[in-house]
HTML snippet that shows the backbone in 3Dmol.js (N, CA, C, O; Angstrom):
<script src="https://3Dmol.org/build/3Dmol-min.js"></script>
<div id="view" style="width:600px;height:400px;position:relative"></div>
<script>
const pdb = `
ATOM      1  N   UNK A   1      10.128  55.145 109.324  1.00  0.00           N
ATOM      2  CA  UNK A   1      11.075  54.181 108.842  1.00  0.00           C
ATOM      3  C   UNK A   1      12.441  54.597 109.377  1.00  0.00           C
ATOM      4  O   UNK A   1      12.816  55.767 109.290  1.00  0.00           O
ATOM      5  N   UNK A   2      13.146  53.692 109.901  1.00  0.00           N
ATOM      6  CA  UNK A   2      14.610  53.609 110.908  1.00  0.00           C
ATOM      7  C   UNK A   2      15.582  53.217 110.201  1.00  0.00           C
ATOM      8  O   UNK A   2      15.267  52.622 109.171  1.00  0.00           O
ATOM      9  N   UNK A   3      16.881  53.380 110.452  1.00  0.00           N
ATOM     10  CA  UNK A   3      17.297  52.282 110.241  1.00  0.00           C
ATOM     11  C   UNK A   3      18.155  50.998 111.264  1.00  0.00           C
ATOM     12  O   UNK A   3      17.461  49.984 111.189  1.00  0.00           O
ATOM     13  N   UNK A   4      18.621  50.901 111.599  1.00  0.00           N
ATOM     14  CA  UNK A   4      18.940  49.925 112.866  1.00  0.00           C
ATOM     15  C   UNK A   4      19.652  50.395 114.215  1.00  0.00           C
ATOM     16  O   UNK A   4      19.853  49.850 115.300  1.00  0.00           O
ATOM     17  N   UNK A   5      20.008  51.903 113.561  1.00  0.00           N
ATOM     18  CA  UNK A   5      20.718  52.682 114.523  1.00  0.00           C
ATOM     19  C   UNK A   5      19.609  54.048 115.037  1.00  0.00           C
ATOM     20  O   UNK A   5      19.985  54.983 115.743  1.00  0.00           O
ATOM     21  N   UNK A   6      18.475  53.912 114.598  1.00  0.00           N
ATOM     22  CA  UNK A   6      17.175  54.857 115.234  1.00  0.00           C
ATOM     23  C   UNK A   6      17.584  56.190 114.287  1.00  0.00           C
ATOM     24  O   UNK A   6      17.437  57.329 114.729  1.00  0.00           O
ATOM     25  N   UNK A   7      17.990  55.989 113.250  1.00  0.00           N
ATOM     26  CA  UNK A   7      18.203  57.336 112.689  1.00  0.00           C
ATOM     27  C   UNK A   7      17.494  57.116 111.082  1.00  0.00           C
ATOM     28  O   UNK A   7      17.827  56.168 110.370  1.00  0.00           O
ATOM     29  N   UNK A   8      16.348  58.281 110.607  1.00  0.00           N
ATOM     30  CA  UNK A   8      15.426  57.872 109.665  1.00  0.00           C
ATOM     31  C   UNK A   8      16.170  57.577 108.462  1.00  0.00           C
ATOM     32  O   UNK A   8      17.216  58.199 108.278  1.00  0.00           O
ATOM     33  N   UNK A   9      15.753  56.645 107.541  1.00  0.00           N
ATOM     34  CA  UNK A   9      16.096  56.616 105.922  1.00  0.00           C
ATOM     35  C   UNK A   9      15.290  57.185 105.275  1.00  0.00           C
ATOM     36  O   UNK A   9      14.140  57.297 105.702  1.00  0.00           O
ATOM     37  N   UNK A  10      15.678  57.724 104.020  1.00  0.00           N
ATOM     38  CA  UNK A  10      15.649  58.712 102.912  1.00  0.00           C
ATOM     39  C   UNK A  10      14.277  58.002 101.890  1.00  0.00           C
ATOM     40  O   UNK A  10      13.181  58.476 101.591  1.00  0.00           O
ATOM     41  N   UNK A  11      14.967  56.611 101.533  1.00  0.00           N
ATOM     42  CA  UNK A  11      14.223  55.790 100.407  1.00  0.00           C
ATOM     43  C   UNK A  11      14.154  54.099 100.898  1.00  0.00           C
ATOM     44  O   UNK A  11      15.060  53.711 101.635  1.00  0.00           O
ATOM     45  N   UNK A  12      13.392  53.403 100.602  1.00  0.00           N
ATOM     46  CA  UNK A  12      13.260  52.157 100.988  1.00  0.00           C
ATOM     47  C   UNK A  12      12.997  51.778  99.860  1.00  0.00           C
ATOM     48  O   UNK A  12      12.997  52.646  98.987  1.00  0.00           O
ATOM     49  N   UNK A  13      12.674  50.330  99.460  1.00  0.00           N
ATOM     50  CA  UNK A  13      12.414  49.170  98.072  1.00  0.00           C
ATOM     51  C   UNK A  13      11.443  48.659  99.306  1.00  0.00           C
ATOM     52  O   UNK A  13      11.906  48.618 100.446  1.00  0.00           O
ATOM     53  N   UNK A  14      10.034  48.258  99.029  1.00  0.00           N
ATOM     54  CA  UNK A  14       9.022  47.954  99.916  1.00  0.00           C
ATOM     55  C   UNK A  14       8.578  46.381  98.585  1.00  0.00           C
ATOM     56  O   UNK A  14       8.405  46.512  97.373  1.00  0.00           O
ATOM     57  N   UNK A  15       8.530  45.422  99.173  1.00  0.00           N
ATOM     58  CA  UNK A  15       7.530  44.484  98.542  1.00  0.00           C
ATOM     59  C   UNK A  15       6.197  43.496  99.180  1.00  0.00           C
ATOM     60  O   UNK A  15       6.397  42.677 100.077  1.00  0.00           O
ATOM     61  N   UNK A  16       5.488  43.615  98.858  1.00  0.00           N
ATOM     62  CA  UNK A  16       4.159  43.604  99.744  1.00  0.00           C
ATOM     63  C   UNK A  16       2.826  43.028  98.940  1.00  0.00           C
ATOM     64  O   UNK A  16       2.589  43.268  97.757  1.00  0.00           O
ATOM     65  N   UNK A  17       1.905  42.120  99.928  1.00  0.00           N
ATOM     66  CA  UNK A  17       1.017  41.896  99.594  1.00  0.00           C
ATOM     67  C   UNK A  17      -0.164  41.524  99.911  1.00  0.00           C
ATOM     68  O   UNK A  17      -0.308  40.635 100.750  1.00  0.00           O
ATOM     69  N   UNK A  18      -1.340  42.182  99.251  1.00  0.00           N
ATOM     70  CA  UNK A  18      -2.387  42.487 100.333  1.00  0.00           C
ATOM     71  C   UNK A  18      -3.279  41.401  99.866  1.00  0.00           C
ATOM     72  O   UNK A  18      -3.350  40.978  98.713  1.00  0.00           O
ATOM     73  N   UNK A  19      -4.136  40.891 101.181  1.00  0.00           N
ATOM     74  CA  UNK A  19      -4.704  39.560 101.041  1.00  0.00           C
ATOM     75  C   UNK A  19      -4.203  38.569 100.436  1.00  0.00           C
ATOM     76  O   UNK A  19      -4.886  38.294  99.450  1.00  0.00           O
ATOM     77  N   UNK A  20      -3.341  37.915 100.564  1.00  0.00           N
ATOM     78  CA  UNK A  20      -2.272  37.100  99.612  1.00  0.00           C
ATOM     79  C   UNK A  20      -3.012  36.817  98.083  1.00  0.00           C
ATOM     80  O   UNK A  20      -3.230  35.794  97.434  1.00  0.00           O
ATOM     81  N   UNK A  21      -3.301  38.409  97.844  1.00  0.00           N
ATOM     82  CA  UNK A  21      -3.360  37.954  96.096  1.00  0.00           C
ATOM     83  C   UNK A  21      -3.022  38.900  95.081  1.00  0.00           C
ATOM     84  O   UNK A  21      -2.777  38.640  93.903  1.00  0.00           O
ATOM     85  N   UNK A  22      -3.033  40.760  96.001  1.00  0.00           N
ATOM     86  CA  UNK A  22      -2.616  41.489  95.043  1.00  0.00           C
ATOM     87  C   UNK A  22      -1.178  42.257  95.755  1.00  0.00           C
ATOM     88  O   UNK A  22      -1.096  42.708  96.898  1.00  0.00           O
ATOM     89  N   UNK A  23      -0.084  42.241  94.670  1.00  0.00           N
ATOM     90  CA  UNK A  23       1.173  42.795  94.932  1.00  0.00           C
ATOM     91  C   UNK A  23       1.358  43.754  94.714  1.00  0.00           C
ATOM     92  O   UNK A  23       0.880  44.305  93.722  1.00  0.00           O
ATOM     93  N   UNK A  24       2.350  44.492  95.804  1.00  0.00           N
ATOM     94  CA  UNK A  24       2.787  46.135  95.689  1.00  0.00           C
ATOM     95  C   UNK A  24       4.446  45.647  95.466  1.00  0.00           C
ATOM     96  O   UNK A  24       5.085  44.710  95.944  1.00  0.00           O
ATOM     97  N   UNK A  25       4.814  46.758  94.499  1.00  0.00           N
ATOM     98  CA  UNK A  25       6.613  46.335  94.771  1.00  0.00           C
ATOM     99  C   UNK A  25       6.735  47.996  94.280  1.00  0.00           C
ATOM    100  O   UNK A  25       6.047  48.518  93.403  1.00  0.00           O
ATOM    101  N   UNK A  26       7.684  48.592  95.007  1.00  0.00           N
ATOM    102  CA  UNK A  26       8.476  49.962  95.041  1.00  0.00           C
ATOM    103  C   UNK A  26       9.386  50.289  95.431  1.00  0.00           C
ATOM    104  O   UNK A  26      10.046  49.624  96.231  1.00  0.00           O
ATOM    105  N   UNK A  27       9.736  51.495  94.962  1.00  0.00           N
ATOM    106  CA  UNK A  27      10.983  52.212  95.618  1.00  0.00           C
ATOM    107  C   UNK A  27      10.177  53.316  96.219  1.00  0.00           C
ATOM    108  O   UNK A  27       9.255  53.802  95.565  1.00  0.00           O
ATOM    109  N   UNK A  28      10.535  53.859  97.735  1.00  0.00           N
ATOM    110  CA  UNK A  28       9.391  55.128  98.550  1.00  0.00           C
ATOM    111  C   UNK A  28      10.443  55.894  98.896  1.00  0.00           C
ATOM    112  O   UNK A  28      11.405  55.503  99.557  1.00  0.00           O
ATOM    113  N   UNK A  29      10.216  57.419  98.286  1.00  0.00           N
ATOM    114  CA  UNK A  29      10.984  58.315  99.099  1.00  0.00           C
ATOM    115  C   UNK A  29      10.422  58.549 100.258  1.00  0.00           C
ATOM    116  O   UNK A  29       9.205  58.553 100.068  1.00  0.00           O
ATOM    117  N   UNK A  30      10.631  58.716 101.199  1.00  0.00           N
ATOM    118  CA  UNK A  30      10.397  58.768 102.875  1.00  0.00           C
ATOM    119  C   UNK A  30      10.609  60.432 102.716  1.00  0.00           C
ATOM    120  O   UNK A  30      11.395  61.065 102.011  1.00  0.00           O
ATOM    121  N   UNK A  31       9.373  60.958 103.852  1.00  0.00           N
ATOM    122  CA  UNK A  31       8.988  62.376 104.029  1.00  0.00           C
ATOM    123  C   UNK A  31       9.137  61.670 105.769  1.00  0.00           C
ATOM    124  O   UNK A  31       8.398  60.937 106.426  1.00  0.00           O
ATOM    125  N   UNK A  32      10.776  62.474 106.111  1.00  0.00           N
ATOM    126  CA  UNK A  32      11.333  62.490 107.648  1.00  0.00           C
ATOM    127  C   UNK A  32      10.846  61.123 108.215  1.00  0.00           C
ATOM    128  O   UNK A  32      10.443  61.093 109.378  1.00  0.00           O
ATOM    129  N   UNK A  33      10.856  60.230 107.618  1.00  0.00           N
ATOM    130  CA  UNK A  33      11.335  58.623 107.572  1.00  0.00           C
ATOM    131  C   UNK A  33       9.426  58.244 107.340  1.00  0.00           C
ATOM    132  O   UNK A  33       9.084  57.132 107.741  1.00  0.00           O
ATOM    133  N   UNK A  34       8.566  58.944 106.868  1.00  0.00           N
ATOM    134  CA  UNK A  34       7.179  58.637 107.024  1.00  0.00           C
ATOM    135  C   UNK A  34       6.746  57.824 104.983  1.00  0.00           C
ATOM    136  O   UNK A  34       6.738  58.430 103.911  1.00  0.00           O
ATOM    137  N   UNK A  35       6.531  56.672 105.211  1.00  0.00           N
ATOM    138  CA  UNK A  35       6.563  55.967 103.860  1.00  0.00           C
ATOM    139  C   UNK A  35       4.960  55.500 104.075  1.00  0.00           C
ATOM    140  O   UNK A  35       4.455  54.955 105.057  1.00  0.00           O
ATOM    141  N   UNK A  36       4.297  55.938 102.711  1.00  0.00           N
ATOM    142  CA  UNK A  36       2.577  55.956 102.555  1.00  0.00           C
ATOM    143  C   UNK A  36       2.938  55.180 101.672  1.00  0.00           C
ATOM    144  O   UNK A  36       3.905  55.284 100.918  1.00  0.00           O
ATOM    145  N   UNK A  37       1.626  53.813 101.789  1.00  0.00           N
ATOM    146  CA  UNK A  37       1.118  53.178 101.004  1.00  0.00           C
ATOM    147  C   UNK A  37       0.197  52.862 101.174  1.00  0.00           C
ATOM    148  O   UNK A  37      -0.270  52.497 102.253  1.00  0.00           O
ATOM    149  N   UNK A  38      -0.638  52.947  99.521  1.00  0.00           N
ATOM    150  CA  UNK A  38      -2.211  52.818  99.175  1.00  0.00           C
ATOM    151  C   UNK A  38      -2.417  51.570  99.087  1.00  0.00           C
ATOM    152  O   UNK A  38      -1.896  50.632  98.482  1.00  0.00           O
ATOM    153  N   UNK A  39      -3.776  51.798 100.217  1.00  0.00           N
ATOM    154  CA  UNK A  39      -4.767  50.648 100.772  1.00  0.00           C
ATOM    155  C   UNK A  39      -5.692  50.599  99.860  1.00  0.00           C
ATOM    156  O   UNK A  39      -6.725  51.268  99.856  1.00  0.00           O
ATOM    157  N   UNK A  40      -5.349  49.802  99.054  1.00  0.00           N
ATOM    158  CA  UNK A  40      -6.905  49.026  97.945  1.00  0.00           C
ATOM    159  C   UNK A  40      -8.328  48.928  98.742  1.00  0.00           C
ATOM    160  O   UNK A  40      -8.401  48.161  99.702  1.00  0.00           O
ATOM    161  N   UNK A  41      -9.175  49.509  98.445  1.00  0.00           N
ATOM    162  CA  UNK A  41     -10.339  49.739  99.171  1.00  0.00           C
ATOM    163  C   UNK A  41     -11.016  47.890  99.527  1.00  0.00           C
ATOM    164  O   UNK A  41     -10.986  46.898  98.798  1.00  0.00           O
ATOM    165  N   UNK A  42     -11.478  48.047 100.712  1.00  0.00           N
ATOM    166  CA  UNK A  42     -11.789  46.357 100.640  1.00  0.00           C
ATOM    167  C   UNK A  42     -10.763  45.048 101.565  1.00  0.00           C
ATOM    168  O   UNK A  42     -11.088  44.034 102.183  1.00  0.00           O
ATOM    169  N   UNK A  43      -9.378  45.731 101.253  1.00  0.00           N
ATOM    170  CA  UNK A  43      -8.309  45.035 101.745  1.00  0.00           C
ATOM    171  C   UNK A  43      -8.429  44.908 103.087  1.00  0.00           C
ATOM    172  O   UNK A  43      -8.518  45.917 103.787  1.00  0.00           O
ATOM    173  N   UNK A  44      -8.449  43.641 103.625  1.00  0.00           N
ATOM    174  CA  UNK A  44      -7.870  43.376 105.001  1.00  0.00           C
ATOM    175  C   UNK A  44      -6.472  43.628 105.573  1.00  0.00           C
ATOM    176  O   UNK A  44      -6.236  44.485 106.425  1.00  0.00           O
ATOM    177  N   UNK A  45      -5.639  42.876 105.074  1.00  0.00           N
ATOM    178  CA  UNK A  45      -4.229  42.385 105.148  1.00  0.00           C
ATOM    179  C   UNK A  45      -2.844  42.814 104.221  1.00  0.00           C
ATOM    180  O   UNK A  45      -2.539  42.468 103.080  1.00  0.00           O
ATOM    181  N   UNK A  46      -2.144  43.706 105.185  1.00  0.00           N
ATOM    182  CA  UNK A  46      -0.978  43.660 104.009  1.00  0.00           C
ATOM    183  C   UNK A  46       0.383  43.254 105.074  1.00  0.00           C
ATOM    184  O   UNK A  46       0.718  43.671 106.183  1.00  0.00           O
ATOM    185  N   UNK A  47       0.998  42.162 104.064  1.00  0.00           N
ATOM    186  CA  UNK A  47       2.475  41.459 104.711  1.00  0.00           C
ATOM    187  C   UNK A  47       3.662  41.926 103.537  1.00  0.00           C
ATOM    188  O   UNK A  47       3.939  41.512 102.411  1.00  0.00           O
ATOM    189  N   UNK A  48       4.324  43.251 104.619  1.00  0.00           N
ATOM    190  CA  UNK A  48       4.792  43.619 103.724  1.00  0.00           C
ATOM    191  C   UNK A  48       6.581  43.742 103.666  1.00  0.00           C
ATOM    192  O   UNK A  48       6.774  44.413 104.679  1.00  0.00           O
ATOM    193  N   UNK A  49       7.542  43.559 103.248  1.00  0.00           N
ATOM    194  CA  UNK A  49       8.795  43.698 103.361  1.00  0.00           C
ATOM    195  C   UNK A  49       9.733  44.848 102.770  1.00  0.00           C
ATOM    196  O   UNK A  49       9.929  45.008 101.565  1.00  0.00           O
ATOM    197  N   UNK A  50      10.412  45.807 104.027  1.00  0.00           N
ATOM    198  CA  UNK A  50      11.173  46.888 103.494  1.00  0.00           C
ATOM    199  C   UNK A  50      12.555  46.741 103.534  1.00  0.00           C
ATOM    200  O   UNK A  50      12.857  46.108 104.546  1.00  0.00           O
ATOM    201  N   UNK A  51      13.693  47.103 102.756  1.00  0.00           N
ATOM    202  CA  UNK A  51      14.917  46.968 102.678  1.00  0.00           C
ATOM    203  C   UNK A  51      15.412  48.198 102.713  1.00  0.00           C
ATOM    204  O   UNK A  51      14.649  49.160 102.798  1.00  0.00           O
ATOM    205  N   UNK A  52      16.402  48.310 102.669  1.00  0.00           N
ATOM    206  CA  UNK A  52      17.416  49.656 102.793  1.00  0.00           C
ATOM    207  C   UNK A  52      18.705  49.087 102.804  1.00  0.00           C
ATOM    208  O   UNK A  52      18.984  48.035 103.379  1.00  0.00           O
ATOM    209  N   UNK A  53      19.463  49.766 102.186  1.00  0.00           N
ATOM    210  CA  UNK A  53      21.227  49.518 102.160  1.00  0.00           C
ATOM    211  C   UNK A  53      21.441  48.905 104.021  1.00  0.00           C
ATOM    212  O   UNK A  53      22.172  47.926 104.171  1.00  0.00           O
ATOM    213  N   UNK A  54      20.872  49.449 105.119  1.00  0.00           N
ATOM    214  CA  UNK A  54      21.430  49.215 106.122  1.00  0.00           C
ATOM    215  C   UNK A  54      20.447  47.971 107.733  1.00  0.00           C
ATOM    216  O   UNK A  54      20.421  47.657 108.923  1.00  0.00           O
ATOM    217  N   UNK A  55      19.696  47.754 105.974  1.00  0.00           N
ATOM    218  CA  UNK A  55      18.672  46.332 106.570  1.00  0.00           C
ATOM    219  C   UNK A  55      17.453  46.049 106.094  1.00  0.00           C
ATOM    220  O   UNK A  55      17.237  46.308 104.910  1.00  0.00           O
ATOM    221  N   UNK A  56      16.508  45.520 106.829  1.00  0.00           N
ATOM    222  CA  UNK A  56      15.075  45.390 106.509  1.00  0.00           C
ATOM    223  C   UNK A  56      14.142  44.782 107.208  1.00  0.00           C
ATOM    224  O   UNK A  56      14.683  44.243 108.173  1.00  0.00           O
ATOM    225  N   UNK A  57      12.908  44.587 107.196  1.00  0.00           N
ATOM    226  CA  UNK A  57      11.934  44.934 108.285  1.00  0.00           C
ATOM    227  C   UNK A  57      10.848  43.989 107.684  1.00  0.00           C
ATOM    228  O   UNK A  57      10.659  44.539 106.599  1.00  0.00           O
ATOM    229  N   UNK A  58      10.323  43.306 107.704  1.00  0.00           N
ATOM    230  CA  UNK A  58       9.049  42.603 107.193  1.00  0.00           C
ATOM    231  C   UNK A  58       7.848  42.772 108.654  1.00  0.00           C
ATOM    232  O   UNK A  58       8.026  42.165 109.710  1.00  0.00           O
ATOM    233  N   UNK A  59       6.639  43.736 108.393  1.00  0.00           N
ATOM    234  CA  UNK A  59       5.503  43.940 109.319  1.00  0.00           C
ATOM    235  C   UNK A  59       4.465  42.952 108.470  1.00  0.00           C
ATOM    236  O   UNK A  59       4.654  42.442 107.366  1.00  0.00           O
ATOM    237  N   UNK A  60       3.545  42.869 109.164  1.00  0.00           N
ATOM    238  CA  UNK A  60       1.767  42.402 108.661  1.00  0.00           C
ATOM    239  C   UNK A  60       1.356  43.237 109.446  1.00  0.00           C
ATOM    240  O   UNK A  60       1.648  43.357 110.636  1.00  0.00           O
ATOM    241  N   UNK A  61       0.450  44.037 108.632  1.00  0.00           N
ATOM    242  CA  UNK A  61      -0.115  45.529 109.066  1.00  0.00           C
ATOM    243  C   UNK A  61      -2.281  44.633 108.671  1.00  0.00           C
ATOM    244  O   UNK A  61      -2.491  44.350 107.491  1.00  0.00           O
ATOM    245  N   UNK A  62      -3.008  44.463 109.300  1.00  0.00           N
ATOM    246  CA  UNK A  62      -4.511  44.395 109.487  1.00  0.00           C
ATOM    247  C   UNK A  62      -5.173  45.941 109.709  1.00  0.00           C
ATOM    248  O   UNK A  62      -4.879  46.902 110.419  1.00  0.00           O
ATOM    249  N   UNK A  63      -6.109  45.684 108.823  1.00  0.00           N
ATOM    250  CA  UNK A  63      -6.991  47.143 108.745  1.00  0.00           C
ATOM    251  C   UNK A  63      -8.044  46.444 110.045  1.00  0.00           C
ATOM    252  O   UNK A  63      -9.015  47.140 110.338  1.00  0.00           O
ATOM    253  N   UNK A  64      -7.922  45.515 110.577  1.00  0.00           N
ATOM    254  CA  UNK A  64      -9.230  45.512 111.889  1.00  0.00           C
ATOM    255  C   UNK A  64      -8.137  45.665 113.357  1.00  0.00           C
ATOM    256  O   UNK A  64      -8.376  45.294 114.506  1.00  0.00           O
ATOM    257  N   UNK A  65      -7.101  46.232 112.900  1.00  0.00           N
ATOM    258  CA  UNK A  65      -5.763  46.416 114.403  1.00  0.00           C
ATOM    259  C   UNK A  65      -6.684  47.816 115.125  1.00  0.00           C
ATOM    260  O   UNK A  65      -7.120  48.748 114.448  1.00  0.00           O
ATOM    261  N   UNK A  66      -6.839  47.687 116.630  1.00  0.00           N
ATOM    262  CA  UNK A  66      -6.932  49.022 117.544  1.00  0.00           C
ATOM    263  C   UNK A  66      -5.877  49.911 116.521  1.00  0.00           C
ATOM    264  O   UNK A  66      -4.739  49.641 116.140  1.00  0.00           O
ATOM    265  N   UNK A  67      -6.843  51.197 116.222  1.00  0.00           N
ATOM    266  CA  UNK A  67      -6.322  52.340 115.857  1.00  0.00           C
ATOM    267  C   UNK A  67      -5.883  52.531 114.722  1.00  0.00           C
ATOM    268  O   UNK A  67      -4.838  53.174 114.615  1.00  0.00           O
ATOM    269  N   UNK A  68      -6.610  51.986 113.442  1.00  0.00           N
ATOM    270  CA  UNK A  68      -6.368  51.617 112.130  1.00  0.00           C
ATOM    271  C   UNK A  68      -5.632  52.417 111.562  1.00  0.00           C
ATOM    272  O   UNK A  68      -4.638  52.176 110.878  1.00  0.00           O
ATOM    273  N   UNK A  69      -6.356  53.950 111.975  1.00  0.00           N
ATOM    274  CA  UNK A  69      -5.317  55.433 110.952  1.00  0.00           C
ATOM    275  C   UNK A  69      -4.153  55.627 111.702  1.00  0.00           C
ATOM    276  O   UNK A  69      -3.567  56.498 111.059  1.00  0.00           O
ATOM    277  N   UNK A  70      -3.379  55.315 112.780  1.00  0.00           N
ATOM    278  CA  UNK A  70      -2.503  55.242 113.357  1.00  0.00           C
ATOM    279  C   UNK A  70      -0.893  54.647 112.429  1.00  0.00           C
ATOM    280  O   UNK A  70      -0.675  53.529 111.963  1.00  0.00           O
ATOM    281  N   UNK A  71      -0.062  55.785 112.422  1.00  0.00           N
ATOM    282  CA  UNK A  71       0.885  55.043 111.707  1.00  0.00           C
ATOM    283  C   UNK A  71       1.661  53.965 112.337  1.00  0.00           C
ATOM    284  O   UNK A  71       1.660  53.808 113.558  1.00  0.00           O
ATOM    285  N   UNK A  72       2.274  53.275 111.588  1.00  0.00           N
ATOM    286  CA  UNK A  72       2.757  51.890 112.069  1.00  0.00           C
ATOM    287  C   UNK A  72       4.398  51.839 112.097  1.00  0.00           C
ATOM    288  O   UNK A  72       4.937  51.709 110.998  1.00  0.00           O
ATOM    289  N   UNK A  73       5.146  51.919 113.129  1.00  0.00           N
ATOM    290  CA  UNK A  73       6.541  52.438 113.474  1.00  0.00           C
ATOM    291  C   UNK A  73       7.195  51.192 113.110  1.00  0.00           C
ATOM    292  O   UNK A  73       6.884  50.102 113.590  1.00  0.00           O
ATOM    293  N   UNK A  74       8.483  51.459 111.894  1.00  0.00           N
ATOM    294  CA  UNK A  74       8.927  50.432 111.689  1.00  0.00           C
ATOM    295  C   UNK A  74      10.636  50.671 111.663  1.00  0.00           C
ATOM    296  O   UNK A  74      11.196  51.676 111.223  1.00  0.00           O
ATOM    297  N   UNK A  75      11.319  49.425 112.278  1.00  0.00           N
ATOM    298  CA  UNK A  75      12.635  50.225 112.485  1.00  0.00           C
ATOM    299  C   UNK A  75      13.202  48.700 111.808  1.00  0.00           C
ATOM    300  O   UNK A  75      12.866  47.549 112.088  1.00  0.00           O
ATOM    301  N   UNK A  76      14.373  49.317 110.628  1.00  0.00           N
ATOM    302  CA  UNK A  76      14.920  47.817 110.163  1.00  0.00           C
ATOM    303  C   UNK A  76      15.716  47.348 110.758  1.00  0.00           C
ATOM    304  O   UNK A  76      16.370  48.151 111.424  1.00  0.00           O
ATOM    305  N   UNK A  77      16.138  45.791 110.879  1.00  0.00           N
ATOM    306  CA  UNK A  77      17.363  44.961 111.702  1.00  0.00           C
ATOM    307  C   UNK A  77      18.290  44.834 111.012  1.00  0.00           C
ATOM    308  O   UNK A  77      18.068  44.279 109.936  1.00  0.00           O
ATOM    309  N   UNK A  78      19.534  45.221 111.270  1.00  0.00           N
ATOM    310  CA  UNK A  78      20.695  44.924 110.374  1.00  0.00           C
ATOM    311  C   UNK A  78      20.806  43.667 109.804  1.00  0.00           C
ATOM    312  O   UNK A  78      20.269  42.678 110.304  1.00  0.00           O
ATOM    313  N   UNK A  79      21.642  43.631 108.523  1.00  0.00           N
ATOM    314  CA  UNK A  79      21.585  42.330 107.957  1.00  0.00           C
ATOM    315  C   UNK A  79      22.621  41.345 108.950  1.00  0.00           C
ATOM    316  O   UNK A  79      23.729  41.647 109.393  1.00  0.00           O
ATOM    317  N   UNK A  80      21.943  40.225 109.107  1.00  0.00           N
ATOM    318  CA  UNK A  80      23.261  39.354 109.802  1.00  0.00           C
ATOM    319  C   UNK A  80      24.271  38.756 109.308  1.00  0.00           C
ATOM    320  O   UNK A  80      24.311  38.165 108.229  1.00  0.00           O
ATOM    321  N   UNK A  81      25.375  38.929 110.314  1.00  0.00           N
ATOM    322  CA  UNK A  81      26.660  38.900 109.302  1.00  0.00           C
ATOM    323  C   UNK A  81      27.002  37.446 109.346  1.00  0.00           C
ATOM    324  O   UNK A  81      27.949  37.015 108.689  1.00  0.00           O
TER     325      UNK A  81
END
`;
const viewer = $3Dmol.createViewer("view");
viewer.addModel(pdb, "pdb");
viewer.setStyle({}, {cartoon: {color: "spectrum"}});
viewer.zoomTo();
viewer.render();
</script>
């Protein structure tokens, strides 16, 4: 996790949801910008949205993507002014 200037954030507010029926909403402390979240066994699909004081990032992350355990690099876009 980035923030728009390639330099990691601390904590993010993540809101997310897998197979459009069950919701995740948090606050993630980031271990050297690395933010884990638990995959409900079964789940295909999670569309998920991260914020930070210095932006935010909305991915759709698929458990059938080349290289499933592979982490997923996410860098936020500043808010537009």
């Amino acid at each position: 996790m980035r923030n728009p200037h390639g330099n990691v954030v601390d904590v993010v507010d993540l809101e997310g949801v897998f197979d459009r029926r069950s919701r995740v909403r948090s606050r993630k402390r980031t271990a050297d910008g690395l933010c884990l979240v638990h995959w409900p066994e079964g789940s295909q699909q999670l569309d998920v949205t991260f914020r930070h004081d210095e932006g935010s990032a909305s991915v759709t992350v698929r458990s059938d993507r080349k290289d499933p355990h592979r982490v997923v690099e996410v860098q936020l876009a500043a808010p537009a002014a």
